[in-house]
C-alpha positions in Angstrom: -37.8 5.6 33.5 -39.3 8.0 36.3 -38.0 11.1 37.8 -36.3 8.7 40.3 -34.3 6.9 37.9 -33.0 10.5 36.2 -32.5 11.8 39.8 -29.9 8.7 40.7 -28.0 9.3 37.2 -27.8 13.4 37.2 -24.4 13.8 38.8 -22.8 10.8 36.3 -24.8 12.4 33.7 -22.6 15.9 34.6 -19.6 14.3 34.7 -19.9 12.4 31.5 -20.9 15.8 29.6 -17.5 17.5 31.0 -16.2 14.4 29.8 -17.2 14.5 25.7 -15.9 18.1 25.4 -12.5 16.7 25.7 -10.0 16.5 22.8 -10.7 13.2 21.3 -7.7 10.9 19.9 -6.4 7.1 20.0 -7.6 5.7 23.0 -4.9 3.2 25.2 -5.7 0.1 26.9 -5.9 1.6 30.2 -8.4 4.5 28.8 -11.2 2.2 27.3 -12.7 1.3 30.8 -13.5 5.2 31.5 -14.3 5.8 27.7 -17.0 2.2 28.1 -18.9 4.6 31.5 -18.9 7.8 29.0 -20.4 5.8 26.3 -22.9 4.5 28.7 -23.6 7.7 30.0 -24.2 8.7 26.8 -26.6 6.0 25.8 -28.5 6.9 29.3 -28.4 10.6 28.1 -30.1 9.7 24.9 -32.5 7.6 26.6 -33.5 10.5 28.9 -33.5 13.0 26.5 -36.5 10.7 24.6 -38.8 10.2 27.8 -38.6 14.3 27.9 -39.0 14.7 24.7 -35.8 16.8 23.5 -35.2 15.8 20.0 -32.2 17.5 19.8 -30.5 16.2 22.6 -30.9 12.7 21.2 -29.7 13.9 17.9 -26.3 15.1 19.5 -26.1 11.7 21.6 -26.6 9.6 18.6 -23.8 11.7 16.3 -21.6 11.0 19.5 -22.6 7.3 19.0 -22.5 7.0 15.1 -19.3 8.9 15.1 -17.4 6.9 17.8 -14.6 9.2 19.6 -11.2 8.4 19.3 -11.5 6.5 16.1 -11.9 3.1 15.1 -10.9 2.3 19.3 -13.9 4.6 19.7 -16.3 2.6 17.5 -15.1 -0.4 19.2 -15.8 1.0 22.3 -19.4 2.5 21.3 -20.4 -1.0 20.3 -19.0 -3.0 22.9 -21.4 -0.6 25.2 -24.5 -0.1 23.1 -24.2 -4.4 22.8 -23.7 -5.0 26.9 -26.4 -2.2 27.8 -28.9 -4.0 25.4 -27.9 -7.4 27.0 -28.6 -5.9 30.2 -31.6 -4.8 29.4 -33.0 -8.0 28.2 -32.0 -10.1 31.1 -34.1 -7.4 33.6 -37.4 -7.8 31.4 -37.0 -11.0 31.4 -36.9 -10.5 35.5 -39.6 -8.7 35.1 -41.8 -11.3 33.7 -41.5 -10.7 29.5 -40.6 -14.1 27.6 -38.5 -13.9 24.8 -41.2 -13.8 22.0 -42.9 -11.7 23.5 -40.1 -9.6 23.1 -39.3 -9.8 19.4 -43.3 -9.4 18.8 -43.1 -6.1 20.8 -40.1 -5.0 18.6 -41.9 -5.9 15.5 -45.1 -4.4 16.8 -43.6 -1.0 17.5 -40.7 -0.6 15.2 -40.0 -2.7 11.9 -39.7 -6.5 11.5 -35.7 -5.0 11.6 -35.9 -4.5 15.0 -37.2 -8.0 15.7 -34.7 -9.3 14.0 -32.1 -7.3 16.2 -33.9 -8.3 19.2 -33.5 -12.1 18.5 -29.9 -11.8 18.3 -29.6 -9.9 22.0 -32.2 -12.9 23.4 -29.4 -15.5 21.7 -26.5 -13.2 23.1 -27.4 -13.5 26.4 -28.6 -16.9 26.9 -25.1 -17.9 26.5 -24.4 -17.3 30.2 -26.8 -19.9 31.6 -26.1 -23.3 31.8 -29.4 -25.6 29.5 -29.8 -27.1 32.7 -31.1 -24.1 34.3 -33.1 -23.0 31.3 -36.9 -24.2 31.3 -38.4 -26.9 28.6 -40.8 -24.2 27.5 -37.9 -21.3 27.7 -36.2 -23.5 25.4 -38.7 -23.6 23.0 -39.6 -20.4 22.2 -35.9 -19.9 21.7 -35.9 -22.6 18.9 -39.1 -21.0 17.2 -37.3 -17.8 17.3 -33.9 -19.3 15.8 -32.2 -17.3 18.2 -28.9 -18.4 17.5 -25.5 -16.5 17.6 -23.5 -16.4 14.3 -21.5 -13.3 14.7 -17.7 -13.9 15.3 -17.6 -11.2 18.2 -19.7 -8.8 20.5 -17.8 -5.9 19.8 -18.2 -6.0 15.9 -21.5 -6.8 16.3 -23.3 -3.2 15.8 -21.4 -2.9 12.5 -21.6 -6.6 11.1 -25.1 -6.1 11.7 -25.7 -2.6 10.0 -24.1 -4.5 7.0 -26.2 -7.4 7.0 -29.4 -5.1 6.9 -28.1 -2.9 4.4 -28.1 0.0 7.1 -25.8 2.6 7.6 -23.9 3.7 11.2 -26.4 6.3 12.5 -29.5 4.1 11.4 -28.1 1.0 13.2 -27.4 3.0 15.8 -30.9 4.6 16.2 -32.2 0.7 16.2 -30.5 0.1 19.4 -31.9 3.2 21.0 -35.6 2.4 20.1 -34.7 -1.1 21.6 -33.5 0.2 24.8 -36.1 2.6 25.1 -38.8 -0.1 24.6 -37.4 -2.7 27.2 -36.8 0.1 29.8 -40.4 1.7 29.7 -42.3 -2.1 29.9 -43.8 -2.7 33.3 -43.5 -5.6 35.5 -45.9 -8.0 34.7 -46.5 -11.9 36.3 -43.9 -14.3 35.6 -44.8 -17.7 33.1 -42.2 -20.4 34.6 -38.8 -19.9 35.9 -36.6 -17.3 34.4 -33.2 -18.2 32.7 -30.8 -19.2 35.4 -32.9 -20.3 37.8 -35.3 -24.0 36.6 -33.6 -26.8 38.5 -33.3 -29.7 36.8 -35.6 -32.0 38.7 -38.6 -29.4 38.2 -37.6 -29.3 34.5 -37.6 -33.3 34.0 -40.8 -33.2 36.3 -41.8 -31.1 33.4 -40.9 -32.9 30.3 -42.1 -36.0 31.4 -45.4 -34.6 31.7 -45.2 -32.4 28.9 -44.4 -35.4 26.5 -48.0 -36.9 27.3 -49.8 -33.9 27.3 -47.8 -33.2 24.1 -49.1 -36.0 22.1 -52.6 -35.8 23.3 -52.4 -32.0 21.8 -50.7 -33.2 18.7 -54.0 -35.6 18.2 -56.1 -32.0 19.4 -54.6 -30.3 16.7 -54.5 -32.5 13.7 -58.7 -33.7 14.0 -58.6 -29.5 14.4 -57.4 -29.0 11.0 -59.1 -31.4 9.4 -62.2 -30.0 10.5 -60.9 -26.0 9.4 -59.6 -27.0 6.0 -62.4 -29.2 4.8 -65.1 -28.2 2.7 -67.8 -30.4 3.6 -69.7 -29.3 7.1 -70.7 -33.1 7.7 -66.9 -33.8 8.2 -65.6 -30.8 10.3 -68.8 -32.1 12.7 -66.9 -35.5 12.9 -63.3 -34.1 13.5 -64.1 -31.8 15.8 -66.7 -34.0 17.7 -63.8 -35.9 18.6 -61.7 -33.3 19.4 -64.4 -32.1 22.0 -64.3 -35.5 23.2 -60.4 -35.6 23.8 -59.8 -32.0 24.9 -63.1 -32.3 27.5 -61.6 -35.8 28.7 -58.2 -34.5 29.2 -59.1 -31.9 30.9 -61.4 -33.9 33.6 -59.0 -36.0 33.7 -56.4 -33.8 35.1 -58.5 -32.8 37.3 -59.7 -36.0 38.8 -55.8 -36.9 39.3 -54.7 -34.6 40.6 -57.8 -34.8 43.2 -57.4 -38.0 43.9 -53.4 -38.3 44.4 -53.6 -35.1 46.3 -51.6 -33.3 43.9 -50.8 -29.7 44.3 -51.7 -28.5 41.1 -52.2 -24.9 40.7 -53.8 -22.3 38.7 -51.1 -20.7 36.4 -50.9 -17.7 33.6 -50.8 -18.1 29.6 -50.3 -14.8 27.4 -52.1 -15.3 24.0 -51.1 -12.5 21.5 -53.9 -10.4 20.1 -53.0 -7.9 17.1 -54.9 -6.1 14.8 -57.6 -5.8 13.0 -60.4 -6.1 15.1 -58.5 -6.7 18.4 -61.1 -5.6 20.9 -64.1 -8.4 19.4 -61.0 -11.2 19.2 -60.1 -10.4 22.7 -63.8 -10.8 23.6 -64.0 -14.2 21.7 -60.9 -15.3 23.9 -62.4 -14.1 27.2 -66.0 -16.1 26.4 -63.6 -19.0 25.4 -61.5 -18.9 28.7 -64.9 -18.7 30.7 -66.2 -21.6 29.2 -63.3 -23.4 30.3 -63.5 -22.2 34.0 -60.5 -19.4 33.0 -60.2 -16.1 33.8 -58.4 -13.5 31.0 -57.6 -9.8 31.0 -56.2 -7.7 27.9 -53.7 -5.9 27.9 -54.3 -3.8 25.2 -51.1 -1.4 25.0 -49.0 -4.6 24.2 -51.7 -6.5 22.2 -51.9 -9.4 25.0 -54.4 -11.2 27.1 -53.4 -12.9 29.9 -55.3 -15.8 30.8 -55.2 -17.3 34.1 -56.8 -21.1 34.7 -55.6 -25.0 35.3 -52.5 -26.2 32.7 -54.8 -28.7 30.8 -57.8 -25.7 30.8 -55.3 -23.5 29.5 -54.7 -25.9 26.4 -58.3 -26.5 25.7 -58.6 -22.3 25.9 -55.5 -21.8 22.8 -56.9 -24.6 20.8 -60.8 -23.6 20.5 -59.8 -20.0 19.9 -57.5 -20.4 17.1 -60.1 -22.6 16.1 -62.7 -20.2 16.4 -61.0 -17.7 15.0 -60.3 -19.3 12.2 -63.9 -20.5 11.6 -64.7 -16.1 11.8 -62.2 -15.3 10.0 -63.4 -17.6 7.1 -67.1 -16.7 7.4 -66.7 -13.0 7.7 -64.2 -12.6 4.3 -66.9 -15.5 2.4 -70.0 -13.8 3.3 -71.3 -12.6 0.2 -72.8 -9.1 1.9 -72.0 -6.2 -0.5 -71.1 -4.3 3.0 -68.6 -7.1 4.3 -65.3 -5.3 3.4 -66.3 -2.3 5.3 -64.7 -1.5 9.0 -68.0 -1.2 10.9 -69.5 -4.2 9.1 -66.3 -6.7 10.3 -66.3 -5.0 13.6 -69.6 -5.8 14.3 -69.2 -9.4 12.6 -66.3 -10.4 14.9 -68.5 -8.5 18.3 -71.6 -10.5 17.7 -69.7 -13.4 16.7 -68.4 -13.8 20.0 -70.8 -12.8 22.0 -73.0 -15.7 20.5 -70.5 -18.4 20.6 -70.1 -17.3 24.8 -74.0 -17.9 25.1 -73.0 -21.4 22.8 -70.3 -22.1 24.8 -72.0 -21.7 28.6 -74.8 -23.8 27.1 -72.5 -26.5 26.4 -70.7 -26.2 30.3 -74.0 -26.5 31.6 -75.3 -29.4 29.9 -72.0 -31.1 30.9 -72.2 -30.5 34.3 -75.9 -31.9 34.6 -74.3 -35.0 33.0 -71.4 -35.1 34.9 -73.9 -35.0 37.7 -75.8 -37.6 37.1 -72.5 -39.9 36.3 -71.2 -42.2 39.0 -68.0 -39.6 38.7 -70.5 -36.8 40.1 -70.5 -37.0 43.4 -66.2 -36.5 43.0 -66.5 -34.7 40.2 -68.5 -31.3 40.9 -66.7 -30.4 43.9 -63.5 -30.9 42.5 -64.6 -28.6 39.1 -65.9 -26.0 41.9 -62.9 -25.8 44.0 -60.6 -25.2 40.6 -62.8 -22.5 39.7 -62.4 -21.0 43.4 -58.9 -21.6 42.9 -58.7 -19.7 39.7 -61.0 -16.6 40.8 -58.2 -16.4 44.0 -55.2 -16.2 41.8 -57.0 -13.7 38.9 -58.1 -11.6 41.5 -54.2 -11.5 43.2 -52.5 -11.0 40.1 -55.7 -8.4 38.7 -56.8 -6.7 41.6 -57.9 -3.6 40.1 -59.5 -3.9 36.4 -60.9 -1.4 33.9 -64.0 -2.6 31.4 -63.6 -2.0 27.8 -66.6 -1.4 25.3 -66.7 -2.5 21.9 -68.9 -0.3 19.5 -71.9 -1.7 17.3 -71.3 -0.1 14.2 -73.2 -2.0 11.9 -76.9 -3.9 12.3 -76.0 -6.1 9.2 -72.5 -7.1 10.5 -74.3 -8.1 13.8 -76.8 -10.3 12.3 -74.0 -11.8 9.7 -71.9 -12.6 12.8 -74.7 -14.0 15.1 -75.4 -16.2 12.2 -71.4 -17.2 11.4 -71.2 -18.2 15.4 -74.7 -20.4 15.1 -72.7 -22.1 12.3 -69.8 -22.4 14.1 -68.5 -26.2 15.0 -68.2 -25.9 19.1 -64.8 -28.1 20.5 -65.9 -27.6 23.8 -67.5 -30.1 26.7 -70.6 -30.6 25.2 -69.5 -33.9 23.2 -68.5 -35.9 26.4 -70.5 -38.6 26.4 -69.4 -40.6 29.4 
């Protein structure tokens, strides 16, 4: 919300303040059109008012808002407009590349799990206008994880139905849809993940499905040998789970390429955002991006919204998501087990996580070299190398199109005895990586 967007609204904004000084009664039919652009106006006011910084100015536009002008027409009218502006706003982040969980993560990362809550309703709300034909497989997804579903009986009793249900009263609920608003007009544009709402055709999306369904149960195999090998006790049997699952995820993804070499397909490198929160976010974001190099991916954090973007090849991208959660989950279990007297400190489990992942990158691009000198010698090699090299090509173009400028990050070293307990933990570590391919 820059000085160009204030400049357009400054003569409504006039005209909407002349406006709330009137006498206020009953409104008619024909009056709740104009009082709908003054409640707006409002709402834009308030929003302003924030990005400047003068409290007290969006104190006096939220009692305009809680109060409702006019009476219980003027309530009516205040939530039919706070209700449509907030629709509005969703539909033009998603336009600007935010999914919908991505949303209702941002809400609970900056407000209360409240406003997440209020956020899944406006993602169900406005997917009513498109048709599940235009909506993509994946869109549809997140949508079901989210149980974004609408179970209010009408828009314009929404605000209040809504304040009731979370015990809240008028000026509270009404403060929740201002921090929304504010939050989805200040994101940035970022790269678009698949079609938006409206616009997936329904060949692409069948095109889609029918290759997500076998991709789909060779991650369901991925994942279950996975937790086998992160539940069990016994380190003989996680080496035989997850040997297998560096067998399958390694295959699968050689695989894919070799098709798609071979048919002449036109796959391409695409973007994945893998959330990233607290604690320790810059050493996990550093385990990610050793993880996505491994895999001939490229990441970058954004760390203001607690996201890394990673850019590679579909089937790289799923091997990437796997072996960090797995990893993590192998850190996150060695650092809060070590039996260090230091290991509940900050700087001890800062340093833990930093070493940790710096060791398992050196593991990791170990393991991509030895399978390249196989893959080599294989009678695949000769089709094989320059296939892997041109993907990585591929995937350097696109990061570099979508990143063009990047800032480095540094992650302290706080503690000696956190490094050494993490460099240990990641020697430990069961790889699922390449390095199990056998031919």
């Amino acid at each position: 919300m820059g000085r160009n967007s204030r400049d357009r609204h400054k003569a409504k904004r006039k005209a909407a303040q002349a406006q709330r000084h009137r006498p206020s009664g009953v409104f008619g039919a024909s009056t709740i059109p104009a009082q709908l652009q003054i409640t707006e106006e409002i709402i834009l006011e308030a929003l302003h008012a924030r990005y400047d910084g003068r409290q007290a100015e969006v104190e006096r536009c939220r009692t305009l808002l809680a109060g409702g002008p006019g009476g219980s027409t003027g309530v009516q009218v205040v939530n039919r407009a706070l209700f449509t502006v907030l629709l509005n706003d969703v539909r033009q982040t998603w336009e600007r590349g935010w999914q919908p969980v991505e949303l209702v993560r941002l809400a609970r990362r900056e407000h209360t799990v409240r406003h997440g809550r209020l956020m899944v309703d406006a993602i169900a709300a406005q997917m009513r206008v498109y048709a599940a034909a235009t909506v993509d497989p994946r869109w549809r997804s997140q949508l079901v994880a989210l149980g974004a579903e609408v179970w209010w009986d009408h828009d314009d009793h929404y605000v209040n139905v809504w304040a009731e249900q979370q015990g809240l009263d008028r000026a509270t609920a009404v403060d929740h849809f201002l921090d929304l608003l504010y939050l989805l007009q200040t994101l940035p544009a970022i790269d678009r993940v698949g079609p938006v709402p409206g616009t997936a055709t329904f060949s692409s999306s069948a095109a889609a499905g029918s290759d997500s369904e076998v991709d789909q149960r060779m991650l369901h195999r991925i994942r279950a040998l996975l937790a086998k090998a992160e539940s069990t006790e016994f380190p003989e049997e996680a080496e035989a789970f997850t040997a297998k699952a560096q067998q399958l995820m390694a295959r699968h993804s050689i695989d894919h390429a070799l098709l798609a070499a071979r048919t002449g397909g036109r796959e391409e490198p695409v973007s994945r955002r893998i959330a990233i929160d607290n604690p320790y976010e810059a050493p996990k974001t550093l385990l990610l991006q050793v993880v996505a190099g491994s895999n001939r991916c490229r990441s970058v954090w954004m760390k203001r919204y607690g996201l890394t973007t990673v850019v590679g090849y579909p089937s790289d991208l799923d091997s990437v998501e796997l072996l960090f959660t797995s990893l993590l989950v192998q850190a996150t279990k060695a650092m809060t087990q070590n039996g260090h007297r230091r290991n509940n400190i900050r700087a001890f489990r800062q340093s833990f996580m930093t070493a940790y992942a710096m060791r398992i990158g050196e593991r990791l691009n170990a393991a991509t070299q030895e399978v390249d000198r196989e893959a080599a010698a294989s009678t695949e090699g000769s089709d094989l190398l320059p296939v892997l090299a041109a993907r990585s090509d591929a995937v350097k173009a696109a990061f570099d199109r979508q990143f063009p400028e990047l800032t480095s990050h540094a992650t302290p070293i706080n503690s000696r005895e956190g490094w050494a307990s993490g460099r240990a933990a990641a020697d430990r570590a069961v790889l699922h990586g390449r390095q199990a391919v056998t031919g």
